[in-house]
Structures are given as C-alpha cells and as structure tokens.
C-alpha positions in Angstrom: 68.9 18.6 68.8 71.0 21.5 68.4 70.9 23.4 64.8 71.8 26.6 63.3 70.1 27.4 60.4 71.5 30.6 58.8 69.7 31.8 55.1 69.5 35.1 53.2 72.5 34.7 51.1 72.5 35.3 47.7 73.7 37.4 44.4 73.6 41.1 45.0 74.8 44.5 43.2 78.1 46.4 44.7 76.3 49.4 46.8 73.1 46.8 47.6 71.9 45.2 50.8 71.2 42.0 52.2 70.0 40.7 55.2 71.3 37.2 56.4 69.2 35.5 59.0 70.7 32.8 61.7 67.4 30.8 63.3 68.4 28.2 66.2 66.8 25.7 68.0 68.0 23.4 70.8 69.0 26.5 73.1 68.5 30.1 73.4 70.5 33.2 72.4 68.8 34.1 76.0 71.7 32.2 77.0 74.2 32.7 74.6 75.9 34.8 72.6 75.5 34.4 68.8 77.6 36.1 65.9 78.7 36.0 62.5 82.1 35.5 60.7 83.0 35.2 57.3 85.8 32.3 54.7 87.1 32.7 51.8 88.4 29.6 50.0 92.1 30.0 50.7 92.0 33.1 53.3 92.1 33.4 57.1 88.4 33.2 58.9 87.3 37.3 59.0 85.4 37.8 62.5 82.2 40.5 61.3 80.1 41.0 65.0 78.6 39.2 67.6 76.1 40.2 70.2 75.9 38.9 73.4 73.3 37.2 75.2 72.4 40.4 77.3 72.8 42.5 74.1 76.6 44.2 74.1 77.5 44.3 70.3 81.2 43.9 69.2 81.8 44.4 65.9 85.3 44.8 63.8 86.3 47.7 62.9 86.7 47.1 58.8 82.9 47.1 58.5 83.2 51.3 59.1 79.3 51.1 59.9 78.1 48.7 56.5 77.1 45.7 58.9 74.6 45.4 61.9 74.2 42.8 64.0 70.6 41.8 65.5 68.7 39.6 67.7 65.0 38.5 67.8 64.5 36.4 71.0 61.2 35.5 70.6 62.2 33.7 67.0 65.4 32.5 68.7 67.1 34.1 65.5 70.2 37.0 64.9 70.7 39.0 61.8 73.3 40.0 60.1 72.2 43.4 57.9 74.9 44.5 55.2 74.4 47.5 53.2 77.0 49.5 50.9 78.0 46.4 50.0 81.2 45.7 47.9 82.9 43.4 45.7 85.5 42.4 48.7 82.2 40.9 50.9 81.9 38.2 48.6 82.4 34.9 51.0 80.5 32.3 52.9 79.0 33.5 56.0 78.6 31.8 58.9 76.6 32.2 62.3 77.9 30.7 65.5 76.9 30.8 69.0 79.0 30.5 72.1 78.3 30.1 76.1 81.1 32.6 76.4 84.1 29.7 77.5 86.7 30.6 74.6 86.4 34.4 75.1 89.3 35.9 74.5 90.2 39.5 73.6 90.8 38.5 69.9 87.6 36.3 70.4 85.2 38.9 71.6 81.5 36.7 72.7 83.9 33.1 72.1 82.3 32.9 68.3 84.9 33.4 66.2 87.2 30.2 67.4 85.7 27.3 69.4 82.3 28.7 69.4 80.1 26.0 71.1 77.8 25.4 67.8 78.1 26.7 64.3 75.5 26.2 61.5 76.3 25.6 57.7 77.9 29.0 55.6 75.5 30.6 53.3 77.2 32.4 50.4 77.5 35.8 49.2 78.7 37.1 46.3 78.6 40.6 45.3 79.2 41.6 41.9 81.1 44.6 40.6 
C-alpha cells in the first residue's frame, strides 16, 4: 500500500522555524521525485520545491532562500525546512511524489499537478 505521511506542522512565532517531514512507503523516492506545495482555503495551490529522484532541487523563487528541501533515502522520507518564517506561510502543506509523467515547465518534478500520490496536508500557522 502506497502512503504519504507528512508531520511537523504546528503553531510557530513570525521569524521561527519548522521542519515538516514527508515519510513514504509503498515506493521509493529512489525512484521518484517528491516535493512540497502549499493551500489556502480559497487561494490557488502555491508550488514551494521538489527534489528529484537523482537529487536536482527546484524551488520557487518567493521562498528568497527561507525554505529547503531534503531527502533521507534510507528513511524513504523528504523534508521541508522553513526558517524566517512569516505570517503569509500560514497554510496546509502537502508532500507529493511523482514518476516524472506530468512534468511540465510550470510543473517542475510533475508534483505540483497530477503528481502520482499525495499524502494528507499538515497545517501551519504562523502568528504575527
């Protein structure tokens, strides 16, 4: 069975950090790309970064150095550091993973839309 299991959300301070972890099972980020996005009740999806499965890192360009993507192979798991956080990064984050079939050049790894799996959100919420 195929899950993504993202966790690390929480409540944190404007200027803190947290670290959002995205654990699969069921198939390897050996093999595919994995990446993190970001919804806002009522707002477009905001693509953050995605890393693929031989390591190239795309990330958008808003994030002005804040966020870092990661991967762990041997725990089958990505990471999504944010520091400097702010008021504005408050959202539910998801993690995603993708063979690559819907890459596009506005859908850098094939994460953001019509990614092959994508686990439940985990929210964020930054206060001021």
């Amino acid at each position: 069975e195929v899950q993504l299991q993202a966790s690390g959300g929480g409540l944190v301070q404007a200027g803190g950090s947290l670290r959002l972890s995205c654990a699969a099972s069921g198939f390897t980020f050996e093999d595919y790309a994995g990446g993190w996005f970001r919804e806002v009740p009522g707002s477009e999806r905001e693509p953050i970064s995605c890393i693929t499965n031989d390591g190239r890192i795309f990330s958008h360009d808003f994030l002005k150095g804040r966020f870092t993507i990661s991967k762990d192979i041997n725990k089958n798991t990505i990471y999504l550091q944010m520091n400097n956080m702010k008021p504005e990064d408050t959202a539910n984050y998801y993690c995603a993973a993708s063979a690559g079939r819907t890459w596009r050049d506005y859908n850098p790894c094939g994460i953001y839309y019509g990614a092959d799996y994508q686990g439940k959100g985990t929210q964020v919420t930054v206060s001021s």
